[in-house]
N, C-alpha and C positions, 0 to 999 in steps of 0.2 A: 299426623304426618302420613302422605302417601306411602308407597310401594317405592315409586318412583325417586322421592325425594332418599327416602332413607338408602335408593340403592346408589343414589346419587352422593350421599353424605360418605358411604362405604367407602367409593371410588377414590373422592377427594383424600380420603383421611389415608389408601393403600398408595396414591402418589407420593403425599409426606413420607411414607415410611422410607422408600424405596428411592428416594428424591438424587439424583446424582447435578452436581455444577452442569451446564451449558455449554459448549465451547465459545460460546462469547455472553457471559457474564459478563454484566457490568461488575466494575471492582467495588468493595466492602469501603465503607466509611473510614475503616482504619488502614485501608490502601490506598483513601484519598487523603489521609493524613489530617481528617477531622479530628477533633477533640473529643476522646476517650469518654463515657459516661463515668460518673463516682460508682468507685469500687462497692460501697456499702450506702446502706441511706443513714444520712445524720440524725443524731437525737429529735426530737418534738417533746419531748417530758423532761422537765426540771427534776421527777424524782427516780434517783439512778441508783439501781442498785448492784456493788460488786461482788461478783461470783467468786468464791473459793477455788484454788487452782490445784492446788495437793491431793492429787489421786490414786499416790501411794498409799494411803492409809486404810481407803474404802474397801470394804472385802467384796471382792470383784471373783468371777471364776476366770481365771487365767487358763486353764486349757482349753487353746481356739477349738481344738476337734471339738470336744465335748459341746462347746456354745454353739458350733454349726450344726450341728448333730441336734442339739435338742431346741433349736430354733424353732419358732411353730406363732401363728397369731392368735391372741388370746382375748376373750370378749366380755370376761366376767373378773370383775374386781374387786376386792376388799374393803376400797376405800380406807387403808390406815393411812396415816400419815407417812410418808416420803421427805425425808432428808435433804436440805437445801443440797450440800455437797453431789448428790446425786443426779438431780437436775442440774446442776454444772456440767457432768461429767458426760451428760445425753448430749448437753447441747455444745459442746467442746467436743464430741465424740462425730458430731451430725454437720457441724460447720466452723468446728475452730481454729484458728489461722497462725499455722506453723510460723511462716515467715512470708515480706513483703519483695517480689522481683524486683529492682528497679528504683525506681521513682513513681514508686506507689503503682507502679504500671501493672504489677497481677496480686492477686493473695494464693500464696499455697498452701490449702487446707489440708483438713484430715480426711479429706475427700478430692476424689477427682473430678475433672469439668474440662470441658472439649475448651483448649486454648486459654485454660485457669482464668474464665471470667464469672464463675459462681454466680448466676442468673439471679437468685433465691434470697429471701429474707421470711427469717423464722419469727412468728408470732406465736404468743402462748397464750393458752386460756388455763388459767391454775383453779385447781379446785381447794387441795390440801396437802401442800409442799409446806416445812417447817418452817419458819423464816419470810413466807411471803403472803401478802393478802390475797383472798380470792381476786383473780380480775382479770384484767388483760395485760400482755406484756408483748415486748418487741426486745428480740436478742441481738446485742451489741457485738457484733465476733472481733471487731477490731481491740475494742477495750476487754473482752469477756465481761460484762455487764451489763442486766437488762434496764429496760425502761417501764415503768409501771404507765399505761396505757389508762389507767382510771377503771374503774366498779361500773358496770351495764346491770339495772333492774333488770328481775330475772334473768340475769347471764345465762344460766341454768338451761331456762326452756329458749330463749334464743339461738343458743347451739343448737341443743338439739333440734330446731326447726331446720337450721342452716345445713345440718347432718341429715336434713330427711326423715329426721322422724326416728333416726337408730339410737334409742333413749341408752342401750350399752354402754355408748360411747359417752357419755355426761356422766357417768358412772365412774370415770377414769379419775385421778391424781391432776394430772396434766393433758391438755389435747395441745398436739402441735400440728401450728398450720404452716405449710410454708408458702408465702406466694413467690411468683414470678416477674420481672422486670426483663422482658424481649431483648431490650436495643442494647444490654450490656454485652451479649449473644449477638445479634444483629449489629453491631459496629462493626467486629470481628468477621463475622461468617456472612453476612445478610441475608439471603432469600436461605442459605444453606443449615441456618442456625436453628431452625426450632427443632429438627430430629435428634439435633445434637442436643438441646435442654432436656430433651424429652427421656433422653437413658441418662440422663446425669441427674435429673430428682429419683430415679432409680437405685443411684450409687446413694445417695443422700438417705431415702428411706432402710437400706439395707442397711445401713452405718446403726440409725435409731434400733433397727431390729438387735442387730448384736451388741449392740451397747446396752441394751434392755433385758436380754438373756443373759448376759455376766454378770447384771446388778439383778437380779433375780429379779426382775419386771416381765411385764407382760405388755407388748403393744399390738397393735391390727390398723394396719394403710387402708385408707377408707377413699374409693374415688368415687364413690355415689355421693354429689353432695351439689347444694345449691348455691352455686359460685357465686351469683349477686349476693346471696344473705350475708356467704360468709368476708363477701369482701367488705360488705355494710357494718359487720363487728369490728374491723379496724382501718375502716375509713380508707382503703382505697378505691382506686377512681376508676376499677373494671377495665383500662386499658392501656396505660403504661404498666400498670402492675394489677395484676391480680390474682388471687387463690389457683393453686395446681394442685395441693394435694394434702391429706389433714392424716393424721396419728393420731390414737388416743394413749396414752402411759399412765399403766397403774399395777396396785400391790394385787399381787394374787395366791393364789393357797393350790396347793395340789386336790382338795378335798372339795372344789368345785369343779374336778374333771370331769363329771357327770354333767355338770349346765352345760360345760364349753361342746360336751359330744352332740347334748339338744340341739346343736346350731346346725348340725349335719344330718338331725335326722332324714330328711329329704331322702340322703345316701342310699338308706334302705332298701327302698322301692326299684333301687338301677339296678341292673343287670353289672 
């Protein structure tokens, strides 16, 4: 890539930020009173499996200071096994659906979303969670219930390709990917909607963080990653929907704080 181009890519990507309406916008799909896209995507897998809902019982650390406080990303894992209840509780924590507005017309999560149209659908690559086979899955937030997406030879080294190469992250319990579907945002907002998805898988990753430091987990938001690979592990179509951003979740020990500080050695060297 030139000079040129990347200052070009710069420019482009500092308008989105900064993006304000036109005074003559044309009006949003949903001020022409088109027809709303589905809140959620429907099943494709016969084999469905439902999630425990009782999160009282889990020993979670309930003091919020403390969990903000000791927040941090973590890159080295134990790989023990991880408790189904627990991966409920991430993925109820990250997108699960309080109540319906309407006539189906919004979902209010445990998350916020510019105009509660939750853009996002959570896919999981499982390593070693209790209760569920390695493989791929796709989370059901209307029913809290996943789908088992089927077993990919070498799952394994496929992530990790689709991750770039950060073998860490295959190391993990769980990798959560979330992609994106535009127009559930663009019905709503149109030209005005992607800056608004863009801090709202923000509120989404944040949710994973703290729900991961209360269950004594460790995750790290990973946005270095190869969007076609990873939309090729669960078969979307790279342009109504695709990959925005991956999590890996896993057990971790205090007694690898020494690996995790490896990752920073760089740090050293700066002033």
């Amino acid at each position: 890539m030139s000079k040129e181009s990347q200052k070009q890519l710069i420019e482009n990507s500092r308008k989105l930020i900064k993006f304000d309406y036109p005074e003559d916008h044309e009006p949003s799909d949903q001020q022409k009173r088109l027809s709303q896209p589905p809140l959620v995507k429907e099943p494709s897998s016969s084999e469905i499996i439902k999630l425990p809902r009782d999160f009282q019982n889990l020993k979670l650390n309930n003091d919020i200071v403390n969990v903000i406080y000791s927040r941090e990303s973590h890159r080295v894992y134990t790989e023990e096994k991880v408790d189904l209840s627990i991966l409920s509780f991430l993925l109820w924590a990250t997108q699960g659906i309080k109540s319906i507005r309407g006539k189906k017309y919004a979902t209010l999560r445990t998350v916020p979303s510019g105009g509660a149209r939750h853009p996002f659908e959570t896919y999981l690559v499982i390593r070693k969670v209790e209760g569920l086979k390695p493989g791929k899955y796709h989370y059901l937030p209307m029913t809290h219930e996943l789908e088992y997406l089927g077993d990919q030879a070498k799952i394994e080294e496929a992530t990790g390709i689709a991750l770039l190469d950060q073998r860490w992250a295959v190391s993990a319990n769980v990798i959560f990917f979330w992609s994106i579907i535009p127009y559930r945002g663009e019905w709503r907002y149109a030209e005005a909607a992607h800056r608004i998805m863009l801090v709202d898988i923000g509120h989404v990753c944040q949710n994973l963080y703290i729900a991961s430091e209360a269950a004594g987990l460790g995750t790290c938001a990973i946005g270095a990653f190869d969007r076609e690979k990873c939309d090729q592990l669960f078969d979307l179509d790279g342009e109504e929907e695709f990959t925005i951003l991956a999590a890996p979740v896993g057990t971790i020990s205090t007694k690898d704080k020494d690996q995790e500080q490896a990752f920073y050695a760089f740090l050293k060297d700066e002033d």
